[in-house]
PALUM-709787 format. One line per 2 residues: number of its first residue (from 0); for each residue x, y, z of N, C-alpha, C. Coordinates in Angstrom, 2 decimals, decimal comma, always signed. Atoms other than C-alpha are relative to their C-alpha. Last residue first. Layout:
<nodes>
NUM> X/Y/Z/X/Y/Z/X/Y/Z; ... $
</nodes>
This chain:
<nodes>
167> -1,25/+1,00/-0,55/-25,91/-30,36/+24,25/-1,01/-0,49/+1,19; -0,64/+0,99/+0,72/-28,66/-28,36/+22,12/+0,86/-0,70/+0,32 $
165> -0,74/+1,57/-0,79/-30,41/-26,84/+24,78/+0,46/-0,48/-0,70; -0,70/-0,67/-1,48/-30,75/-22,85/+23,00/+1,08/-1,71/+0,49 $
163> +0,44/+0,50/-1,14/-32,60/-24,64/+19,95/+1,22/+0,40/+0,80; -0,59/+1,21/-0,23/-32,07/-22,67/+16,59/-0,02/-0,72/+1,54 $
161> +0,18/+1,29/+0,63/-34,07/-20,37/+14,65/+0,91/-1,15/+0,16; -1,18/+0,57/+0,21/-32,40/-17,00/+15,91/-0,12/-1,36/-0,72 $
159> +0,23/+0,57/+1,06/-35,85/-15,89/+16,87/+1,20/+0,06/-0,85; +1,63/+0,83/-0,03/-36,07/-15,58/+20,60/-0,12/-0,38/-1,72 $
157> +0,17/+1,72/-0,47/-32,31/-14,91/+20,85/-1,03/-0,56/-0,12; +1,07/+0,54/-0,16/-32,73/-11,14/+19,52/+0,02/-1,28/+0,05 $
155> +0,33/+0,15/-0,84/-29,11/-9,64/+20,26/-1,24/-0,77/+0,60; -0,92/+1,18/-0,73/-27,79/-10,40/+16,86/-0,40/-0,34/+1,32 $
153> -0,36/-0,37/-0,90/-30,85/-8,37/+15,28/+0,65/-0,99/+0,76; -0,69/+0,99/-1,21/-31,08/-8,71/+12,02/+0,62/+0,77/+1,21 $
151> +0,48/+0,01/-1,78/-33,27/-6,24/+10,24/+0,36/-0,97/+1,22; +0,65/+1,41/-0,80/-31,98/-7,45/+7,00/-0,43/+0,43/+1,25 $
149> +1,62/-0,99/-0,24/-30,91/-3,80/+5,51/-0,91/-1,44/+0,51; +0,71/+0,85/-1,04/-27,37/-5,58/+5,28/-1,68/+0,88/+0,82 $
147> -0,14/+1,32/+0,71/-25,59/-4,33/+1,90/-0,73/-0,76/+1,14; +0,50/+0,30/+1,68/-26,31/-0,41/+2,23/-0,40/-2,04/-0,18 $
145> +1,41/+0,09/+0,00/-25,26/-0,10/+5,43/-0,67/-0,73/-0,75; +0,35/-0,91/+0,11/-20,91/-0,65/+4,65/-2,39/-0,46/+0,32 $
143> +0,72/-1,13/-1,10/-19,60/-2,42/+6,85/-1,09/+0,95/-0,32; +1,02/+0,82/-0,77/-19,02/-5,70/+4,43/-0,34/+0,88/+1,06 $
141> +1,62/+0,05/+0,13/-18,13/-3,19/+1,88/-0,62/-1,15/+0,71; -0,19/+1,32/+0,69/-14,86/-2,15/+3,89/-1,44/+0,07/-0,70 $
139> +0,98/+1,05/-0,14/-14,70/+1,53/+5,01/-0,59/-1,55/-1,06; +0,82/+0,82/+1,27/-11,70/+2,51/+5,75/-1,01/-0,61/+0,17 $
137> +0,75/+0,81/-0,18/-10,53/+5,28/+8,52/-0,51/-0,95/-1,37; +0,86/-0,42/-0,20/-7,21/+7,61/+7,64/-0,87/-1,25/+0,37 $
135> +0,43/+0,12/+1,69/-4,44/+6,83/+8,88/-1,69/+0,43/-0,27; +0,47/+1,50/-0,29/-3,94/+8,81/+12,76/-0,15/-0,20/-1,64 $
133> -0,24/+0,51/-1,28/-1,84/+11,89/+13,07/-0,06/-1,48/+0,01; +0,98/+0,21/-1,06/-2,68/+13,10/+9,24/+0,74/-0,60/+1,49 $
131> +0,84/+1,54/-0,61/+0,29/+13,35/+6,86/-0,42/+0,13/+1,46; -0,72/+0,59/-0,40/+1,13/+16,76/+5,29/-0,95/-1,09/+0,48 $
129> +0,76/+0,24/-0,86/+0,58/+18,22/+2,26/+0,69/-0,98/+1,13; +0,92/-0,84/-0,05/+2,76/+17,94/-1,19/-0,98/+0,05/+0,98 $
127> +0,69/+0,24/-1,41/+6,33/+17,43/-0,83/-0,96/+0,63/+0,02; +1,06/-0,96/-0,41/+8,69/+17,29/-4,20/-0,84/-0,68/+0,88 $
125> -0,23/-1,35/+1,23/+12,12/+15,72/-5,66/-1,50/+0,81/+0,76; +1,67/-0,50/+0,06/+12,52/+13,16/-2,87/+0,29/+1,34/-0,27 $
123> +0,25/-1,29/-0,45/+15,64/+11,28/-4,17/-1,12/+0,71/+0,40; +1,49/-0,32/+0,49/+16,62/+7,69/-4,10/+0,31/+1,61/+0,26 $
121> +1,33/+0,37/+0,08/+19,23/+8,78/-5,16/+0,09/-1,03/+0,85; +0,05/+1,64/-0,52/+22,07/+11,03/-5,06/-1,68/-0,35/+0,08 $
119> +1,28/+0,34/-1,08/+21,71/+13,86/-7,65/+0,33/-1,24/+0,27; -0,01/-0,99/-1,00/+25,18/+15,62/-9,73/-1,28/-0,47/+1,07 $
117> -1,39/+0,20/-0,73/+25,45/+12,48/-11,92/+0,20/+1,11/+1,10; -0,29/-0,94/+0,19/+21,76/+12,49/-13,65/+1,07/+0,22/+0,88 $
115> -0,17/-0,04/-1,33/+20,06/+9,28/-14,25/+1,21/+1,15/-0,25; -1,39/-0,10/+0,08/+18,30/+9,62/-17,60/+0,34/+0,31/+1,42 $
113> -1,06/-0,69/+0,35/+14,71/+9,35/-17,10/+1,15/-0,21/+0,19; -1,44/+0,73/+0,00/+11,72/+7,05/-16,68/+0,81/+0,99/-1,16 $
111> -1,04/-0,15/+1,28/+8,71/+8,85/-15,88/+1,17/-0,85/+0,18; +0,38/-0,93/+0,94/+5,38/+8,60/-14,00/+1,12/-0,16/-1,21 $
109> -1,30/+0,03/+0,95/+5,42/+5,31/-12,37/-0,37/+1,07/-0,68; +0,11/+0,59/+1,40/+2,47/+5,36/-9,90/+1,32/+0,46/-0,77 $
107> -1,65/-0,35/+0,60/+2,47/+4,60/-6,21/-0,17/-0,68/-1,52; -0,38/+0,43/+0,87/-0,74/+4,68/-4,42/+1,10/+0,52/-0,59 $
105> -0,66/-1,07/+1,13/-0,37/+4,50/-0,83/-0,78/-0,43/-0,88; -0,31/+0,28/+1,38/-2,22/+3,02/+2,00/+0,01/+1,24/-1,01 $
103> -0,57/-1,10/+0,77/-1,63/+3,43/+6,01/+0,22/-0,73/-1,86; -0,22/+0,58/+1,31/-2,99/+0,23/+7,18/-0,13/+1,25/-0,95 $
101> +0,25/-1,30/+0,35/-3,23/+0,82/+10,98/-0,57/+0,49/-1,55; +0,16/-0,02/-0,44/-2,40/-2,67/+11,92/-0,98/+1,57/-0,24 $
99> +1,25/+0,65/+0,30/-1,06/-3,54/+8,93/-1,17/+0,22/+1,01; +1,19/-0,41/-1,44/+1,35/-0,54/+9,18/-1,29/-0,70/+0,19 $
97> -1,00/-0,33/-0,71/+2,22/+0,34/+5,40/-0,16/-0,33/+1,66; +0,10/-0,51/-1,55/+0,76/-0,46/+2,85/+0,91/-0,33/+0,71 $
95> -1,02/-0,05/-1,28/+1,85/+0,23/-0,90/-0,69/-0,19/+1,53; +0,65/-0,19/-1,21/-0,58/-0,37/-3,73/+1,42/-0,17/+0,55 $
93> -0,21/+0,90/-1,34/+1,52/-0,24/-7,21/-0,76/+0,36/+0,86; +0,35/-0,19/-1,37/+1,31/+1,11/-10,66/-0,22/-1,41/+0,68 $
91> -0,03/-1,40/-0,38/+2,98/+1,37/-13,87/-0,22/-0,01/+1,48; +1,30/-0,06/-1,08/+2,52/-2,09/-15,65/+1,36/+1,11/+1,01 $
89> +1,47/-0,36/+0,50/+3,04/-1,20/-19,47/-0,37/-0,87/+1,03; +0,80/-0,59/+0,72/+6,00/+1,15/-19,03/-1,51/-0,50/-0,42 $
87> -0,32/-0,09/+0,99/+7,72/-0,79/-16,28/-1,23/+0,93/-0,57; +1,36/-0,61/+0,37/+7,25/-2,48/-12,38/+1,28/+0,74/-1,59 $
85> +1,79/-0,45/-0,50/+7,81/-5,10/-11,09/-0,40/+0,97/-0,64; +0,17/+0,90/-0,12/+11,80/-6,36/-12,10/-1,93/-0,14/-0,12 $
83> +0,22/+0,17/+1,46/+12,73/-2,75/-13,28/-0,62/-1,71/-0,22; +1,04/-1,34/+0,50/+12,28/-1,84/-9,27/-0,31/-0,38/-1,76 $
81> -0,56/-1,34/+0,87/+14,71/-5,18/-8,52/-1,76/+0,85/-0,60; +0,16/-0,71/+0,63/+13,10/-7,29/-5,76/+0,32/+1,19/-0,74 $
79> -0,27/+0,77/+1,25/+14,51/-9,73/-3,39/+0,08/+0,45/-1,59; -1,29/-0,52/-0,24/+14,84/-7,05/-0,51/+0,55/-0,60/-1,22 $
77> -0,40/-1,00/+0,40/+11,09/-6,84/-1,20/+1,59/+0,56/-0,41; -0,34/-0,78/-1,35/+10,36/-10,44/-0,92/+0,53/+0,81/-0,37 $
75> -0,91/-0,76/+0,05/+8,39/-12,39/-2,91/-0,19/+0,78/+0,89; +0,86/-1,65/-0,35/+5,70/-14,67/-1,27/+1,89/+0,00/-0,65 $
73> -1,27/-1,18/+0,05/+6,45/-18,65/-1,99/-0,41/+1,33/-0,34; +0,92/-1,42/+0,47/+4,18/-20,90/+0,29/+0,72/+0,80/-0,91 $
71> +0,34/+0,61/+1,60/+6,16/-24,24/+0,80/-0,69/+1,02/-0,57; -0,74/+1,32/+1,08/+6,56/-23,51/+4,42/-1,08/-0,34/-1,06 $
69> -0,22/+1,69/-0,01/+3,92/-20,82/+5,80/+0,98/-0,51/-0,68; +0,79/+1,15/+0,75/+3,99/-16,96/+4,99/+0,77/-1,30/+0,70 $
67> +1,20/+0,57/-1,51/+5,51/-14,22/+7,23/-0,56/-1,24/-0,82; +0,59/+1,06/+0,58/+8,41/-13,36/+4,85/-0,89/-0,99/+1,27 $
65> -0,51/+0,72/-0,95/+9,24/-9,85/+5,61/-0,68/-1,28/-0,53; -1,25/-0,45/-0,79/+8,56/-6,53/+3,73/+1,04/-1,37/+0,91 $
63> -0,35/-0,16/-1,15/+6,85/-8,54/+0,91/+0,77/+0,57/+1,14; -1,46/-0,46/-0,54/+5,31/-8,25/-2,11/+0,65/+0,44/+1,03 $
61> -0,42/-1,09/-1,68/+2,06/-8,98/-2,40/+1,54/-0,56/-0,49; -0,97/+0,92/-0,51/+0,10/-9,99/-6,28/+0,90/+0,57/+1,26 $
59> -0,49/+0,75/+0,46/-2,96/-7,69/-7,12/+1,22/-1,21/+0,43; -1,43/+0,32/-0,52/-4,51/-4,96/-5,76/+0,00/-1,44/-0,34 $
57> -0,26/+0,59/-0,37/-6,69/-3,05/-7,99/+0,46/-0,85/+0,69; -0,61/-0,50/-1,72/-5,89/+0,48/-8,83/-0,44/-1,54/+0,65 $
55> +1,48/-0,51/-0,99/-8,38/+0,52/-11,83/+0,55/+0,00/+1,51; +0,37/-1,64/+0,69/-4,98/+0,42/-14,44/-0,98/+0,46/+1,37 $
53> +0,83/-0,31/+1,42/-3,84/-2,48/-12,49/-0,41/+1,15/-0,66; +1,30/-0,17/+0,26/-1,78/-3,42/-9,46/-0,41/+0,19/-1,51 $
51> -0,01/-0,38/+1,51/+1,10/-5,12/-8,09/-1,70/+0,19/-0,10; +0,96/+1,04/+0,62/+0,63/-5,56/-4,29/-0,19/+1,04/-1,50 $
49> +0,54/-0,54/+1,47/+3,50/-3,52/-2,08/-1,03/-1,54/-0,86; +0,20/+0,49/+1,48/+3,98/-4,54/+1,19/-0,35/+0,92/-0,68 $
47> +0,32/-0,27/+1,33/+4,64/-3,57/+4,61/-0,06/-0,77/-0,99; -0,04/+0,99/+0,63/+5,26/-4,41/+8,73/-0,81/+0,38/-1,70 $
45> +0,97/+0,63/-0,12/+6,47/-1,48/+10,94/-0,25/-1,45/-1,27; +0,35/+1,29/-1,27/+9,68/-0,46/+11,89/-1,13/-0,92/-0,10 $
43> -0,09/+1,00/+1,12/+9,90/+2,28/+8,91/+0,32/-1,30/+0,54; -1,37/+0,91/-0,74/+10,05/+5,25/+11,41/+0,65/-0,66/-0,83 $
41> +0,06/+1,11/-0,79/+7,43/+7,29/+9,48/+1,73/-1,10/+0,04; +0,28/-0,39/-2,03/+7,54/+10,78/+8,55/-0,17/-1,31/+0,81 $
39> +1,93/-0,08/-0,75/+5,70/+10,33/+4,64/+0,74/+0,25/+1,92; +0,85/-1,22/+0,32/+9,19/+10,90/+3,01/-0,87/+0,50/+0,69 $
37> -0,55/-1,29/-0,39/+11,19/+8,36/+5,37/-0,74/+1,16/-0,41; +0,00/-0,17/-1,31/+8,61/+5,86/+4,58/+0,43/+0,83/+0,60 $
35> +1,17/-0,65/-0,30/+8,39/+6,73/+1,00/-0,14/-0,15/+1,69; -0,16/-1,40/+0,38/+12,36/+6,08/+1,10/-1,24/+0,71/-0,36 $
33> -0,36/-1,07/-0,82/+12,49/+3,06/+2,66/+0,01/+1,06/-0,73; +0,60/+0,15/-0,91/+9,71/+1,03/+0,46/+0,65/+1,24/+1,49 $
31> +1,26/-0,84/-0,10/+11,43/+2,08/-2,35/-0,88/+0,25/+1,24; -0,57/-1,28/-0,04/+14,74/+0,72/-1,29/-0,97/+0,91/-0,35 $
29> -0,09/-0,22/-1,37/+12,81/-2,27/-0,31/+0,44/+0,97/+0,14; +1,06/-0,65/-0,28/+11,44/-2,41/-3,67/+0,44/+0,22/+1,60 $
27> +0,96/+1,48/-0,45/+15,02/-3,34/-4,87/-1,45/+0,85/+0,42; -0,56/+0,50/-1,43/+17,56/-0,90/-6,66/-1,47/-0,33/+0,32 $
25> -1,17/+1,30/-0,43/+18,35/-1,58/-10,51/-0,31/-0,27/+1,18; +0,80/+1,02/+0,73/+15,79/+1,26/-11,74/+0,36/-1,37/+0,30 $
23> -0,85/+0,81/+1,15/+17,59/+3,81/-9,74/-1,30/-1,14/-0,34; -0,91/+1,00/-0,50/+15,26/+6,27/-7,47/+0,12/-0,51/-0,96 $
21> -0,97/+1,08/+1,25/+13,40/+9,32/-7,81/+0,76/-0,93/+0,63; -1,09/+0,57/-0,38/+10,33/+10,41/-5,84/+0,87/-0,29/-1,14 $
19> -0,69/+0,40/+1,74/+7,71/+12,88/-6,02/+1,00/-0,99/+0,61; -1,07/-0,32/+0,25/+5,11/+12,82/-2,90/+0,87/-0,80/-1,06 $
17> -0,80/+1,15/+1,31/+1,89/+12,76/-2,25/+1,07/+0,49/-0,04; -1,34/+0,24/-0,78/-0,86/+14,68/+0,21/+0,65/-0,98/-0,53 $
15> -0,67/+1,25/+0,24/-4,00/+16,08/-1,84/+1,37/-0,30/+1,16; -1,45/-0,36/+0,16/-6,22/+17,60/+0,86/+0,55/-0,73/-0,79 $
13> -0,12/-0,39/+1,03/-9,91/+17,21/+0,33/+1,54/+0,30/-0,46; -0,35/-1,51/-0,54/-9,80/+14,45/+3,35/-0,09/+0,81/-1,79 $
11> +1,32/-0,48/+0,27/-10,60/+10,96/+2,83/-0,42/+1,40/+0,37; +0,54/-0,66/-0,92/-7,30/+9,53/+2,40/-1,16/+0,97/-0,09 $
9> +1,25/+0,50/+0,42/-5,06/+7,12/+0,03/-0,62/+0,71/+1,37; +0,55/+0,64/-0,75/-1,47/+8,71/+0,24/-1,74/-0,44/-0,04 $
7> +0,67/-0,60/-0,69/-0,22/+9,22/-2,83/-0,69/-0,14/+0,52; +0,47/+0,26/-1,27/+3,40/+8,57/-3,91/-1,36/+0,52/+0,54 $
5> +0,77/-0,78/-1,00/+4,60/+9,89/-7,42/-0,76/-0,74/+1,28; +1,09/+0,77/-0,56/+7,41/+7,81/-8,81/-0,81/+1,39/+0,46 $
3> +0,26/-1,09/-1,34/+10,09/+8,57/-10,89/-1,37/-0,16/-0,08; +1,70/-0,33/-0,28/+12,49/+6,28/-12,22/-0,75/+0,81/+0,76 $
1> +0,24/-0,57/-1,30/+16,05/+6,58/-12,81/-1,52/-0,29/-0,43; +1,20/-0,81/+0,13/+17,85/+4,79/-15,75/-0,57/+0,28/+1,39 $
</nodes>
């Protein structure tokens, strides 16, 4: 069976920018992982995951490009991962980043599962909508956001900090 994915980049622009994908149901998330990378224009050098998600987009359990975690920790690993293994008809979608540094994020949702079709190599990128920005776009976390610190704290005001300067 073939699966087919739509790809879309998470960005604060009116532009949509996403892309179709097909690929086998058998081959690993790493083969997913290269083949939105190639789509989207990027090298695919950098450091990724996927994090199972939820209907509300969520992010959920990581899946790994590389196994950075501690001894005794156990992180799946993308190369480990069959596509029919994660994901299915009644869990659909995925977060993808890309670039922790940068943190290019997808969403990637399962649209269809079809008959694999003997004249198309796969993965395949079936359609290309918009193109991808220079830089990712900017996120704003909710510990930045205004709204949540209207405290009039001022880090710079030392005179009332409420704690003794000489303390050693």
């Amino acid at each position: 069976m073939i699966y087919r994915f739509r790809v879309i980049l998470d960005n604060d622009t009116d532009e949509d920018i996403f892309r179709d994908l097909e690929i086998r149901e058998t081959d690993t998330l790493e083969d997913l992982h290269n083949i939105i990378t190639q789509s989207f224009g990027f090298d695919g050098t950098e450091m990724a995951s996927f994090y199972i998600s939820d209907d509300e987009w969520n992010q959920g359990e990581e899946i790994s490009l590389f196994d950075m975690s501690e001894s005794g920790n156990e992180l799946r690993l993308m190369n480990e991962t069959a596509l029919d293994d994660t994901v299915h008809e009644a869990q659909t979608k995925l977060i993808y980043v890309y670039d922790f540094l940068n943190m290019w994020t997808f969403f990637v949702e399962l649209a269809e599962i079809a008959e694999e079709n003997e004249s198309v190599d796969y993965p395949n990128l079936m359609f290309v909508q918009g193109q991808v920005p220079e830089n990712a776009p900017e996120k704003l976390f909710e510990a930045e956001s205004d709204d949540d610190f209207d405290d009039d704290f001022d880090i710079n005001d030392y005179d009332n900090l409420d704690f003794n300067e000489n303390w050693n």
